[in-house]
matplotlib code that plots the C-alpha trace (Angstrom):
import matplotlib.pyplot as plt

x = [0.0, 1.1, 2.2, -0.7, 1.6, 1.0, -2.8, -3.1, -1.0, -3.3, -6.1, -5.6, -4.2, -7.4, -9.5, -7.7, -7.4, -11.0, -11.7, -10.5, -7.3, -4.0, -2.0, 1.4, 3.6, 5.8, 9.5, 12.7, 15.1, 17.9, 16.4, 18.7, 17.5, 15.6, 15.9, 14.5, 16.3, 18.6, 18.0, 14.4, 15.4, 15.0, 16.1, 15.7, 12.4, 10.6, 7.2, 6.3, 3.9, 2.3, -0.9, -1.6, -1.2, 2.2, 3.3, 4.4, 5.2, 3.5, 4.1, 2.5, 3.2, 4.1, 7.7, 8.2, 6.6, 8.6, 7.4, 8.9, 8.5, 10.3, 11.8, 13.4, 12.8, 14.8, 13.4, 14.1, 13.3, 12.0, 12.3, 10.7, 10.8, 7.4, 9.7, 10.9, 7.3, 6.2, 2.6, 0.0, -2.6, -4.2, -2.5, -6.0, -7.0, -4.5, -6.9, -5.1, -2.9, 0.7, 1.8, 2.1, 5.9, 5.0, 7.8, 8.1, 10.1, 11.8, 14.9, 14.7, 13.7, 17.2, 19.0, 21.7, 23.8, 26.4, 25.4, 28.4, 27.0, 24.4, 21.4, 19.5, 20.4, 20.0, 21.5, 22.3, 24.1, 24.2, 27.6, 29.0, 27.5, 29.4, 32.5, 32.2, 31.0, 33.6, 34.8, 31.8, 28.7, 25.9, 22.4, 20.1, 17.8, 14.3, 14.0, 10.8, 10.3, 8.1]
y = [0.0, 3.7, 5.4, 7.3, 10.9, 12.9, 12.0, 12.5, 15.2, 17.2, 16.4, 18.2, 20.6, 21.3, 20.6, 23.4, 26.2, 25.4, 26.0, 29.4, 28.4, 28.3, 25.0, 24.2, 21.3, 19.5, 19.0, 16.7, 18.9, 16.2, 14.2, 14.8, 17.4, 19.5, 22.9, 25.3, 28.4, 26.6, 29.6, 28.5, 24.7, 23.3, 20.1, 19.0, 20.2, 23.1, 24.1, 25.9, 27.9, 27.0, 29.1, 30.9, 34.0, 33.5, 32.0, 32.4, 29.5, 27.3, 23.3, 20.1, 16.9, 13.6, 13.9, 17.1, 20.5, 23.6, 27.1, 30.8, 32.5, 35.4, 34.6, 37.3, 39.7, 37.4, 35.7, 31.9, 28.9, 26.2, 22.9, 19.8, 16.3, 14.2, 11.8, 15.0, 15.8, 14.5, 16.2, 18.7, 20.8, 24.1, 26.6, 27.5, 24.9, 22.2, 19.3, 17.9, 14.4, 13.3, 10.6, 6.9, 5.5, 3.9, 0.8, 3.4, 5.6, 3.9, 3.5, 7.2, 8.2, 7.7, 11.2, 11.1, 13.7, 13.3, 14.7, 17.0, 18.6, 21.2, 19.2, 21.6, 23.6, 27.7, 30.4, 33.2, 35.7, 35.8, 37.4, 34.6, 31.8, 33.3, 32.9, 30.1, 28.7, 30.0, 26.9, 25.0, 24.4, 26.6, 25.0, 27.0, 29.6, 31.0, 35.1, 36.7, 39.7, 42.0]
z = [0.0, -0.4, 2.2, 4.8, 5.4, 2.5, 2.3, 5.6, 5.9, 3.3, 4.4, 8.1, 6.3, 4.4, 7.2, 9.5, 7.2, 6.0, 9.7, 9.5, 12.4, 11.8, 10.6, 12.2, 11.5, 13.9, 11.8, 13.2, 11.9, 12.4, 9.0, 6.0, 3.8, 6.1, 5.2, 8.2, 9.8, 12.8, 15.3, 15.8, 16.2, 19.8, 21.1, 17.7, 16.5, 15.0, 14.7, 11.4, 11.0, 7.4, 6.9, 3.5, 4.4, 6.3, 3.8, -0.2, -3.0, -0.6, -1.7, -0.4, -2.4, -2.1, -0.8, 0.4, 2.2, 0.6, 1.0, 1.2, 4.3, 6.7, 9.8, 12.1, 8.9, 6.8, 3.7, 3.4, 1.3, 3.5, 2.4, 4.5, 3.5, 4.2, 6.7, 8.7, 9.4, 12.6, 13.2, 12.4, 14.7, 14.4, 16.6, 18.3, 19.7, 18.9, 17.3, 14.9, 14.6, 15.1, 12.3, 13.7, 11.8, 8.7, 7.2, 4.0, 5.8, 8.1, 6.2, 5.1, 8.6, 10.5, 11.2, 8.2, 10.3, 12.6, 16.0, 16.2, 13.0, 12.5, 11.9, 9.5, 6.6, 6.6, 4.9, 6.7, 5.1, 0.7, 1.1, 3.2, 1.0, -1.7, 0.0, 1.2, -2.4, -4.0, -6.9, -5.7, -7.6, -6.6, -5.5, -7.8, -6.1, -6.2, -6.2, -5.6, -7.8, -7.3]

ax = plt.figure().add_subplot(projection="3d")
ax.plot(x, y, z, "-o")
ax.set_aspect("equal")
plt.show()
């Protein structure tokens, strides 16, 4: 059988904004290829914040959660593999569901980062990133233009 995440996952989502509350998803930042801003990150975790109007280039699809949003001021690309997700409630009155582990994703669910490392990926400064990419290949990036 498929896997129960994304369906589910869409389907609160629907159901929460169709409420008129605010949807927020639980993330393990530790899973490889999570892409959230590491300030916010405790023990681990972060809770996102993925309403439609908080949010711009919102995504939701069968692998991964990706979406545009500020934090602290700062624009950044947030990138969230299904695996990574962990739950989903509505910030009012926090019905909503935690995902049992499904076989699927066990294999892709075991943190792929060392524990000395940073376990998320953020950029913080442009200037930096160029410096510190300089001779490497670039990841490509979105720009919003207004």
């Amino acid at each position: 059988m498929l896997v129960q995440r994304p369906y589910l996952l869409r389907a609160f989502y629907n159901w929460i904004v169709d409420s008129e509350c605010t949807p927020h998803v639980i993330v393990d930042a530790t899973q490889a290829h999570v892409e959230v801003p590491a300030q916010f990150v405790e023990n681990g975790k972060i809770v996102l914040n993925i309403a439609p109007q908080s949010v711009l280039g919102f995504s939701l699809d069968d692998d991964a959660l990706s979406f545009n949003a500020r934090f602290s001021g700062q624009p950044m690309q947030v990138y969230v593999p299904i695996y990574a997700i962990e739950g989903i409630y509505a910030r009012e009155n926090g019905e909503g569901t935690i995902f049992p582990p499904e076989a699927a994703y066990e294999a892709l669910n075991t943190p792929q980062i060392p524990k000395e490392a940073s376990p998320v990926s953020v950029v913080e400064d442009k200037q930096d990133v160029k410096k510190e990419n300089k001779g490497e290949r670039k990841r490509p990036t979105l720009t919003v233009v207004k």
